[in-house]
N, CA, C and O atoms as a GROMACS GRO file, in nm:
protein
  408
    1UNK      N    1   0.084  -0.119   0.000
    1UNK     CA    2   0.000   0.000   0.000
    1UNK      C    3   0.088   0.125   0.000
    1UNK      O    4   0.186   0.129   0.074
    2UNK      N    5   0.056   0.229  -0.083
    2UNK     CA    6   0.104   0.348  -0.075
    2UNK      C    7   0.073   0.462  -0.016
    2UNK      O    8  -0.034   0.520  -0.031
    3UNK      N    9   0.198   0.514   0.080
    3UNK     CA   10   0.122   0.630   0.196
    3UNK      C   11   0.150   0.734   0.112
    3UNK      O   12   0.194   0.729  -0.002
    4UNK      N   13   0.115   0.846   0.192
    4UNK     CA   14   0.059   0.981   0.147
    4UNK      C   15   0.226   1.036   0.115
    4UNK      O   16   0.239   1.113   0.020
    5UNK      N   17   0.331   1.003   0.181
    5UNK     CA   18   0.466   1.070   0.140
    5UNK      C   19   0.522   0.978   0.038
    5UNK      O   20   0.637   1.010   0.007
    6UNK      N   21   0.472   0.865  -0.029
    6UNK     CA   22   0.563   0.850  -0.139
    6UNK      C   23   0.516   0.855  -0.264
    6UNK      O   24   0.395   0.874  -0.276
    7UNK      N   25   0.574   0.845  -0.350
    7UNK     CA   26   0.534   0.841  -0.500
    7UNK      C   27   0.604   0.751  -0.634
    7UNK      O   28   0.720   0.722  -0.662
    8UNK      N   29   0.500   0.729  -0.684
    8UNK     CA   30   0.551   0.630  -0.800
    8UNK      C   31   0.624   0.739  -0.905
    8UNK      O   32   0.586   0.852  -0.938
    9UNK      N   33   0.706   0.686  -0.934
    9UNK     CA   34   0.856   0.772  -1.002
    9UNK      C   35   0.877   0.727  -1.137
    9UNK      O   36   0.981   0.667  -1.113
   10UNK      N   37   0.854   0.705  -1.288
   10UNK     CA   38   0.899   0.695  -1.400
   10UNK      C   39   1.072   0.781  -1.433
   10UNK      O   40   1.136   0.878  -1.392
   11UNK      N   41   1.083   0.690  -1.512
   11UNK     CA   42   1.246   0.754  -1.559
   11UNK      C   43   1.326   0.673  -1.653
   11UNK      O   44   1.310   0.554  -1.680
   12UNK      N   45   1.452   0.789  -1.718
   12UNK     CA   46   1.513   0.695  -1.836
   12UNK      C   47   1.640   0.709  -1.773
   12UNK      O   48   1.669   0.816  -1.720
   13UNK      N   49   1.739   0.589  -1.772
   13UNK     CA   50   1.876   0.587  -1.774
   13UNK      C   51   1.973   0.526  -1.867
   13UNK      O   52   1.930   0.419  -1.910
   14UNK      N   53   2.117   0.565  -1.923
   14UNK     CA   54   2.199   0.527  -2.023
   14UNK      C   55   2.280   0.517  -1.927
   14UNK      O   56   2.271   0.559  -1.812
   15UNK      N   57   2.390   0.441  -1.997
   15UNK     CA   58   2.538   0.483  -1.969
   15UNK      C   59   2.585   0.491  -2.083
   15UNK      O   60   2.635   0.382  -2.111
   16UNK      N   61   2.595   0.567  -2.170
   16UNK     CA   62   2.635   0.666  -2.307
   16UNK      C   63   2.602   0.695  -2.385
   16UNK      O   64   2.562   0.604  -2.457
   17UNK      N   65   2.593   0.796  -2.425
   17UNK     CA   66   2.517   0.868  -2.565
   17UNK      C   67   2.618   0.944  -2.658
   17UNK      O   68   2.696   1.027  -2.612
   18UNK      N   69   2.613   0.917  -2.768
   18UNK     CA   70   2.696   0.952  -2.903
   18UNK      C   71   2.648   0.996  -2.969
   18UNK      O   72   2.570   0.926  -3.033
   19UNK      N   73   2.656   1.136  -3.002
   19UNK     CA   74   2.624   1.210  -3.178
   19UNK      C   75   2.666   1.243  -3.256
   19UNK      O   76   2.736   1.345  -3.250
   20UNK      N   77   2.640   1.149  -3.408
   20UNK     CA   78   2.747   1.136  -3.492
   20UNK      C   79   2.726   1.222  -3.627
   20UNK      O   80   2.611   1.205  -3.669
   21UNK      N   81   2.788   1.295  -3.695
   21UNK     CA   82   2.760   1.382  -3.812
   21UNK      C   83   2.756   1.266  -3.919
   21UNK      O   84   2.840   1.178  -3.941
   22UNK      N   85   2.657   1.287  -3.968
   22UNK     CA   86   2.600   1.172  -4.156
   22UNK      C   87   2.707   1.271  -4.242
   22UNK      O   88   2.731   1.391  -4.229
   23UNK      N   89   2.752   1.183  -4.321
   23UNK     CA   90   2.732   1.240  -4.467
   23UNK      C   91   2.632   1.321  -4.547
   23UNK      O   92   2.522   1.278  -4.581
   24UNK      N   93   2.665   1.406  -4.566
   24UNK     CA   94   2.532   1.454  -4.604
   24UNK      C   95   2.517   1.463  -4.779
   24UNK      O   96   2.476   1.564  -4.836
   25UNK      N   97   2.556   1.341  -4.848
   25UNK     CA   98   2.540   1.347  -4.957
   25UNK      C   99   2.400   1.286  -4.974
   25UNK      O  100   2.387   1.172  -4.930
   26UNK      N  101   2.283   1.350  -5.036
   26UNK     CA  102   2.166   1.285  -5.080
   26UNK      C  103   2.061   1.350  -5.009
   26UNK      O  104   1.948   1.304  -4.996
   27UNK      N  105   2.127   1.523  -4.936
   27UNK     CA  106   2.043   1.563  -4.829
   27UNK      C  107   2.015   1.682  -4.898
   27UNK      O  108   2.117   1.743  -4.932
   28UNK      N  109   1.904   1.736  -4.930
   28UNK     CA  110   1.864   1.892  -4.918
   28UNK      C  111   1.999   2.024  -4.924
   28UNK      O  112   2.116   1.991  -4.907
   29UNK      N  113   1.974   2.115  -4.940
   29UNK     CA  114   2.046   2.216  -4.936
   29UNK      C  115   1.950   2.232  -4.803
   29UNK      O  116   1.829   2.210  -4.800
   30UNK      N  117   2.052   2.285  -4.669
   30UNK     CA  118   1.980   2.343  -4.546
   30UNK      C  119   1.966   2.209  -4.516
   30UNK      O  120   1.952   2.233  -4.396
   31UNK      N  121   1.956   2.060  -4.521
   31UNK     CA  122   1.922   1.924  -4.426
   31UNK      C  123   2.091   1.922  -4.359
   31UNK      O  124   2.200   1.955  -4.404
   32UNK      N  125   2.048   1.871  -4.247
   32UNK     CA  126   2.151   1.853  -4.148
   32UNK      C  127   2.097   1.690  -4.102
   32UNK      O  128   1.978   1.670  -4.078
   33UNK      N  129   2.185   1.599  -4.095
   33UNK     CA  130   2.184   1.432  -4.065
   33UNK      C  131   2.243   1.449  -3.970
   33UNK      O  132   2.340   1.524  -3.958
   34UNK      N  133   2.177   1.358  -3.856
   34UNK     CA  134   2.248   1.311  -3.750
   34UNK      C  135   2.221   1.191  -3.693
   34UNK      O  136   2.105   1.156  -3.713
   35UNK      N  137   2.309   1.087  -3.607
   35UNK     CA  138   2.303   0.954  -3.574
   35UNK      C  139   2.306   0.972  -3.436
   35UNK      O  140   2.397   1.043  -3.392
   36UNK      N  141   2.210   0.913  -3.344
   36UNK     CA  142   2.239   0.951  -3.209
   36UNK      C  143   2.224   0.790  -3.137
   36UNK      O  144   2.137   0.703  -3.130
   37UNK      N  145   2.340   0.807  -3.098
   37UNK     CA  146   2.329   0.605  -3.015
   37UNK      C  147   2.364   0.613  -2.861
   37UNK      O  148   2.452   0.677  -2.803
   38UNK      N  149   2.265   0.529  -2.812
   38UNK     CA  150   2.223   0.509  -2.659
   38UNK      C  151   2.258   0.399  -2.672
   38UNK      O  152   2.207   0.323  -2.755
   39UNK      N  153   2.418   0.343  -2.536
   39UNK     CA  154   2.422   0.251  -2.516
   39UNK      C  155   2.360   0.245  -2.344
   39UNK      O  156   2.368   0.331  -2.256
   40UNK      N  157   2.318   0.156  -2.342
   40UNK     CA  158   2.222   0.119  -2.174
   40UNK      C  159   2.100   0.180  -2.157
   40UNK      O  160   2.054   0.217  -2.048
   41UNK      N  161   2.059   0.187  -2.240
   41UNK     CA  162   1.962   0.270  -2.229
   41UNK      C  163   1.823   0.197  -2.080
   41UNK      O  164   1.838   0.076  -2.063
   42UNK      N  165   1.746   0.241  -2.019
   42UNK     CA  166   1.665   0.147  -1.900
   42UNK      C  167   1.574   0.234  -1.900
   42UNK      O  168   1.612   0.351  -1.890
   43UNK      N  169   1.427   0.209  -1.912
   43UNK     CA  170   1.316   0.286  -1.855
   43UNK      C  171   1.310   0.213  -1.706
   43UNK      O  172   1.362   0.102  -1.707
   44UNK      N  173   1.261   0.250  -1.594
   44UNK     CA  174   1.293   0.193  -1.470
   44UNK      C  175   1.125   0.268  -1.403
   44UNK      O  176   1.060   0.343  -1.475
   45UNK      N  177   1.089   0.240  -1.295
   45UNK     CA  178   0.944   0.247  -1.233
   45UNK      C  179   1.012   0.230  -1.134
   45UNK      O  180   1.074   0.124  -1.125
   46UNK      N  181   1.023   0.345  -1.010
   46UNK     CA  182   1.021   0.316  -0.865
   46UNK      C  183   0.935   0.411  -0.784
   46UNK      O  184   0.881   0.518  -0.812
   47UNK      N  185   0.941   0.320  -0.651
   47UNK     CA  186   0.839   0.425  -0.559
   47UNK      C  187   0.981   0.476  -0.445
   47UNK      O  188   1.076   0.413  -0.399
   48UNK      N  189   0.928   0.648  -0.427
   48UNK     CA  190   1.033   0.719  -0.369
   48UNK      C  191   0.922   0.784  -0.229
   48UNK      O  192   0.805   0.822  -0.220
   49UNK      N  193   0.999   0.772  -0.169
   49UNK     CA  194   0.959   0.850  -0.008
   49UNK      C  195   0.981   0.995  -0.007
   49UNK      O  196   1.089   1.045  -0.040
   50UNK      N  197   0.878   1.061   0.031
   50UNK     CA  198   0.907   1.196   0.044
   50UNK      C  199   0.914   1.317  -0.069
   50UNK      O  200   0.928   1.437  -0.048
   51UNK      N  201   0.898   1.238  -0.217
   51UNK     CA  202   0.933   1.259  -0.332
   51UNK      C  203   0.913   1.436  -0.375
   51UNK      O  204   0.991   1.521  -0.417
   52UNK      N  205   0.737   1.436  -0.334
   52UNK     CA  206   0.689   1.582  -0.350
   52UNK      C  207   0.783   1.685  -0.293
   52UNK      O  208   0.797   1.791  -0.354
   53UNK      N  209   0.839   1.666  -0.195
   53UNK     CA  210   0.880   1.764  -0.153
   53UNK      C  211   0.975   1.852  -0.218
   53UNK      O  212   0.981   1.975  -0.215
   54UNK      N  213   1.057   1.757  -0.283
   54UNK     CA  214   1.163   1.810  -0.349
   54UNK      C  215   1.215   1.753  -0.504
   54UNK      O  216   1.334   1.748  -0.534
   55UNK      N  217   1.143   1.726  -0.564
   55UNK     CA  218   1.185   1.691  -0.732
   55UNK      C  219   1.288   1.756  -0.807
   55UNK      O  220   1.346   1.711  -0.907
   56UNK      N  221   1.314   1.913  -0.726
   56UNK     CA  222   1.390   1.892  -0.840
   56UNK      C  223   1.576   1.863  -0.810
   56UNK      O  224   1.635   1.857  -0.702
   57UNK      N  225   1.630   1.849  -0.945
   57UNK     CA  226   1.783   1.800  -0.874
   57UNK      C  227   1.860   1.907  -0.871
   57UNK      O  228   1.975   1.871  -0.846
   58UNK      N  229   1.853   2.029  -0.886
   58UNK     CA  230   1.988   2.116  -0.825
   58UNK      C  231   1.988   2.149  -0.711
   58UNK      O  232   2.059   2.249  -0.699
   59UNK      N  233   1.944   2.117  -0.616
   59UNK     CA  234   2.019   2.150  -0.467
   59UNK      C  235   2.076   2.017  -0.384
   59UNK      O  236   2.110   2.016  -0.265
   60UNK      N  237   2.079   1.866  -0.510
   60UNK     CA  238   2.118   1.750  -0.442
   60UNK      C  239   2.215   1.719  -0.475
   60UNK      O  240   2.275   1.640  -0.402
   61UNK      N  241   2.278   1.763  -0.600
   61UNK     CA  242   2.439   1.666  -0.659
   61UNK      C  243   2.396   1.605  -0.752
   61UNK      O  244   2.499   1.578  -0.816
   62UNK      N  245   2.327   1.570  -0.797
   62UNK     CA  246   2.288   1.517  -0.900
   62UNK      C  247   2.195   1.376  -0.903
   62UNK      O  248   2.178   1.342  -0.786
   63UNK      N  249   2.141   1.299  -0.978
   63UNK     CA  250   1.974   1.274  -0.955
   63UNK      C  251   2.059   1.094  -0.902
   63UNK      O  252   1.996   1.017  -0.830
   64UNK      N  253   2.193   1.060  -0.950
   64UNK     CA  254   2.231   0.913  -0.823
   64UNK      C  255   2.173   0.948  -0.685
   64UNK      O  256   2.098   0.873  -0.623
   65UNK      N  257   2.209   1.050  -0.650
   65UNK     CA  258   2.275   1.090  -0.488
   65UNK      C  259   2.130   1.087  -0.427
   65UNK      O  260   2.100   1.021  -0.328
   66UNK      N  261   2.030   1.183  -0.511
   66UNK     CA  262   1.880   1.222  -0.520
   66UNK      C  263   1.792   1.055  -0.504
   66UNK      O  264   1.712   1.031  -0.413
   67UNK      N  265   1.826   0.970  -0.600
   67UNK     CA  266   1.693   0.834  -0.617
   67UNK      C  267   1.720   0.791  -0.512
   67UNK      O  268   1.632   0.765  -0.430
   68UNK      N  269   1.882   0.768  -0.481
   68UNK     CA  270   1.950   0.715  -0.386
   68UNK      C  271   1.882   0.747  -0.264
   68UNK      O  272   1.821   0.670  -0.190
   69UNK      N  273   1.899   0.858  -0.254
   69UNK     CA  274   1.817   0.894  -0.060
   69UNK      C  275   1.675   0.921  -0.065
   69UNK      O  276   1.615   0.928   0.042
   70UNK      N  277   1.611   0.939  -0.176
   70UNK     CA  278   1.465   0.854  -0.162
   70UNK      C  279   1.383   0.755  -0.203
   70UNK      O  280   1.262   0.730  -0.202
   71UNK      N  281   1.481   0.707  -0.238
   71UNK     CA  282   1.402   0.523  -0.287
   71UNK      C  283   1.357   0.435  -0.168
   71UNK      O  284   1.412   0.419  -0.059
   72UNK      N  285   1.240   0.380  -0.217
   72UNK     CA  286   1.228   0.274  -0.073
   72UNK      C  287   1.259   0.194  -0.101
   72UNK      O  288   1.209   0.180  -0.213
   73UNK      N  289   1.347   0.066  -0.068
   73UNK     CA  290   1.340  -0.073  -0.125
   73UNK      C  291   1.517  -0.107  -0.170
   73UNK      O  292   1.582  -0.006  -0.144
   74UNK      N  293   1.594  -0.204  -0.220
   74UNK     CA  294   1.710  -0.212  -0.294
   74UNK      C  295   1.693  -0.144  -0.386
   74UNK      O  296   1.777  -0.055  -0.395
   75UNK      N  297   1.552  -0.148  -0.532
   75UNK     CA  298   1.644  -0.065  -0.635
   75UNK      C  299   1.540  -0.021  -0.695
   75UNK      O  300   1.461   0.029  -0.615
   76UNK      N  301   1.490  -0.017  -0.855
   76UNK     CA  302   1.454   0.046  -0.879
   76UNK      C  303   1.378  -0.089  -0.999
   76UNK      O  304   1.433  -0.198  -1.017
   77UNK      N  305   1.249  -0.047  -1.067
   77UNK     CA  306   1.177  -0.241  -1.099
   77UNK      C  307   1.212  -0.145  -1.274
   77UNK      O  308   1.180  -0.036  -1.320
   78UNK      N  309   1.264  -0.223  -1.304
   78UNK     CA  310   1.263  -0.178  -1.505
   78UNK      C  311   1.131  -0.262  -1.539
   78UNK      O  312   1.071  -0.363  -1.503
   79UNK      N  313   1.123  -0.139  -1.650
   79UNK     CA  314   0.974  -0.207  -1.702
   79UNK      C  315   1.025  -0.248  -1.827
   79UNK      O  316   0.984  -0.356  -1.868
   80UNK      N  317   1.138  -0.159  -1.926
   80UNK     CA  318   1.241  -0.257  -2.018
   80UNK      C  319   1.321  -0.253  -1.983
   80UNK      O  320   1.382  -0.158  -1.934
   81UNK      N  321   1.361  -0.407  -2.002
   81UNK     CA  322   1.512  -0.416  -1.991
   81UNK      C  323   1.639  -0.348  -2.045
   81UNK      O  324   1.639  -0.332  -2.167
   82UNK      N  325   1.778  -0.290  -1.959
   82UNK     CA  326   1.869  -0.196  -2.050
   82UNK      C  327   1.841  -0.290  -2.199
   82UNK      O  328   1.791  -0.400  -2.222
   83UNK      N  329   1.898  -0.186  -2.278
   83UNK     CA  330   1.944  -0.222  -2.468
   83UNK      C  331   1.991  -0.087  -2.505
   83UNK      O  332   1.971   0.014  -2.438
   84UNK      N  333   2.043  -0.093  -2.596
   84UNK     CA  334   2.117  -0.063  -2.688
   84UNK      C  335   2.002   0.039  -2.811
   84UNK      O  336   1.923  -0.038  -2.864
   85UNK      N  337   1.988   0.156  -2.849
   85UNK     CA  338   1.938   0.224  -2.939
   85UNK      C  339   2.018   0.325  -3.084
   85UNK      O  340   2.112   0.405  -3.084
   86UNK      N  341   1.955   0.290  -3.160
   86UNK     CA  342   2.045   0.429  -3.242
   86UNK      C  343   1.932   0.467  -3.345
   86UNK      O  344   1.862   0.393  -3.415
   87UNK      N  345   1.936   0.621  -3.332
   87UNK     CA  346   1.829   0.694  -3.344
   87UNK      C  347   1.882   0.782  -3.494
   87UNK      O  348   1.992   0.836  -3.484
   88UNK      N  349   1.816   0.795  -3.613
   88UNK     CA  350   1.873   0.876  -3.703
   88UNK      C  351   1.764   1.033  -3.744
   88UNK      O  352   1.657   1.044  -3.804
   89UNK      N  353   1.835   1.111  -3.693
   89UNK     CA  354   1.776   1.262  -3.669
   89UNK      C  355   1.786   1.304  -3.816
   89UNK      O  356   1.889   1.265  -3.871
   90UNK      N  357   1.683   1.391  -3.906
   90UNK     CA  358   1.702   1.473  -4.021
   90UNK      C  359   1.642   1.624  -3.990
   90UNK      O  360   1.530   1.653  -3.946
   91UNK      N  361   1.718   1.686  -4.017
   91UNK     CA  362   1.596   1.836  -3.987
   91UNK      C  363   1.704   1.932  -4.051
   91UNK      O  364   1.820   1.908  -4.085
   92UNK      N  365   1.620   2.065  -4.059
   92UNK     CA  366   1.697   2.176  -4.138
   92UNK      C  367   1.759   2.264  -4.021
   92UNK      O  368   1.735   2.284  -3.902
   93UNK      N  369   1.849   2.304  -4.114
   93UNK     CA  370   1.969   2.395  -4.065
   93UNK      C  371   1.976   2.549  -4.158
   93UNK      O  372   2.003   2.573  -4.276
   94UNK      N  373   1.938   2.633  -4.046
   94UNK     CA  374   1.895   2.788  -4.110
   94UNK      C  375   2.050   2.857  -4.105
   94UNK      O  376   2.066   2.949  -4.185
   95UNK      N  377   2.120   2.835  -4.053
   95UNK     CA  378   2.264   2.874  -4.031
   95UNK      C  379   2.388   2.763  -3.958
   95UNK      O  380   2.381   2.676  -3.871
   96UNK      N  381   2.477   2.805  -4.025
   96UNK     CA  382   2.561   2.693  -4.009
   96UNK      C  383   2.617   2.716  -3.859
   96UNK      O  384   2.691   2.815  -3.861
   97UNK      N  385   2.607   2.663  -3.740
   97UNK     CA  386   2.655   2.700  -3.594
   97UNK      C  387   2.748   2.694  -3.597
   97UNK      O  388   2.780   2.810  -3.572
   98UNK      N  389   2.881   2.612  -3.618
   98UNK     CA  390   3.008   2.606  -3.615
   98UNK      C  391   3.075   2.750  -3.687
   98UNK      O  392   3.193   2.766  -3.658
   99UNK      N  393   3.016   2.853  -3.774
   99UNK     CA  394   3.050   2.942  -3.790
   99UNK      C  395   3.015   3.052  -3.665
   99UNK      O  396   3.071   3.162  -3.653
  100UNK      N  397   2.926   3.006  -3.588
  100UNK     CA  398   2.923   3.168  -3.488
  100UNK      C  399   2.970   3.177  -3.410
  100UNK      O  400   2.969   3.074  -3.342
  101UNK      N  401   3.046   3.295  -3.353
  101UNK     CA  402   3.132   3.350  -3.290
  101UNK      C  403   2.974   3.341  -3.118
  101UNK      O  404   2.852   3.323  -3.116
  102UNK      N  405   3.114   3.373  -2.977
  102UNK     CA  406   3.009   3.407  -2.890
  102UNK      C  407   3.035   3.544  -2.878
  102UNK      O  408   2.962   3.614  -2.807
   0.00000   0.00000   0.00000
């Protein structure tokens, strides 16, 4: 049963993400290609104690330190299992960024 201080928690975790520049032969004038790969990727479901109070993560160190001191239980239940993704991005490019100055 769930009391009034905890809450059911959704979330995504990796351990690495890569974005890779395509070739851009076969693309638009203005198309910009990109390859983006998630290795570990985990959707995960846990219930956290106290959760409302404080969601968000800049006053904790960052969101380990954060699940860590309000999780109830050993860990955290995946609803998929980690895997492996690679995602291929197309979209336009109004100016080239690597040319602008700050």
């Amino acid at each position: 049963m769930q009391s009034n201080s905890e809450q059911v928690l959704f979330g995504l975790r990796f351990s690495s993400l890569t974005m890779l520049k395509q070739n851009s032969v076969g693309l638009r004038m203005g198309q910009v290609s990109k390859v983006v790969e998630v290795e570990g990727l985990e959707i995960y479901c846990s219930i956290c104690k106290d959760a409302a109070k404080d969601l968000s993560l800049s006053n904790t160190g960052g969101s380990e330190s954060w699940f860590n001191s309000h999780s109830v239980g050993d860990k955290s239940e995946h609803i998929v299992e980690p895997f492996n993704v690679s995602l291929s991005l197309l979209g336009t490019s109004h100016q080239n960024l690597s040319k602008m100055r700050m």
